[in-house]
N, C-alpha and C positions, 0 to 999 in steps of 0.2 A: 505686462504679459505674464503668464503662470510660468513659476521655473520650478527649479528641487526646491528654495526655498519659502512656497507657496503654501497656504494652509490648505487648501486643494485635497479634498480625499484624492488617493491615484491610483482607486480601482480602476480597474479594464473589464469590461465585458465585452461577449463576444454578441455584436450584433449579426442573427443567423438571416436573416433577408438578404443582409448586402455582404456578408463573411467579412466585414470589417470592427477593427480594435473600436469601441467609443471610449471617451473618458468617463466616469462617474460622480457627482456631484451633488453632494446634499442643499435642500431646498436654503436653507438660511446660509450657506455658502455661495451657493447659484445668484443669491439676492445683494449680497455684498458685490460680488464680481462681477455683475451684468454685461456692462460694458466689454469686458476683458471677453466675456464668454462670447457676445453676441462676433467680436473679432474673430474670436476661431474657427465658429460657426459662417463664419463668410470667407473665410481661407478654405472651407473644406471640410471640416472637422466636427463629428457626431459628437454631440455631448447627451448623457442621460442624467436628467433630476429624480432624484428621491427625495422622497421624505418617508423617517422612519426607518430607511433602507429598502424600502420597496419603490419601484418603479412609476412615477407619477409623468413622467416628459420626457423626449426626446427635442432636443434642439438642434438646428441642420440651417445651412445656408439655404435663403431663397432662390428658385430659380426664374430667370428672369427671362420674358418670351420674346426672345429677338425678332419675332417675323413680322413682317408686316401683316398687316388684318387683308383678307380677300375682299373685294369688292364684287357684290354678282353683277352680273351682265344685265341682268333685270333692271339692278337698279335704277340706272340715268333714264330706262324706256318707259313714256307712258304707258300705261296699264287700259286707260280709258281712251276708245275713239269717238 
């Protein structure tokens, strides 16, 4: 997990779509941590990759579509008499 003793840039930007803190993260550090990041990224937690210090990614948890898929009512009926 990343703590204070992490080599982690610990820039903060302010992400203005959703008015939340993300972390900041350069590309060959992003690359080392993968793992760690893809974790925080699935707890909830915006990460932005750079390279250069310019903005190249945003990493974010997926959202997963709990609903079941509709069935039409067409479906099961033949079409053809």
């Amino acid at each position: 997990m990343l703590g204070p003793t992490s080599c982690v840039r610990h820039d903060l930007a302010l992400d203005l779509q959703s008015s939340r803190v993300m972390l900041t993260v350069g590309l060959t550090e992003a690359k080392r941590r993968f793992e760690e990041l893809v974790e925080l990224a699935v707890q909830g937690e915006r990460i932005r990759i750079t390279r250069y210090g310019k903005p190249k990614a945003d990493m974010v948890g997926a959202q997963t579509n709990r609903r079941k898929p509709r069935v039409s009512k067409k479906a099961g009926k033949d079409s053809r008499k």
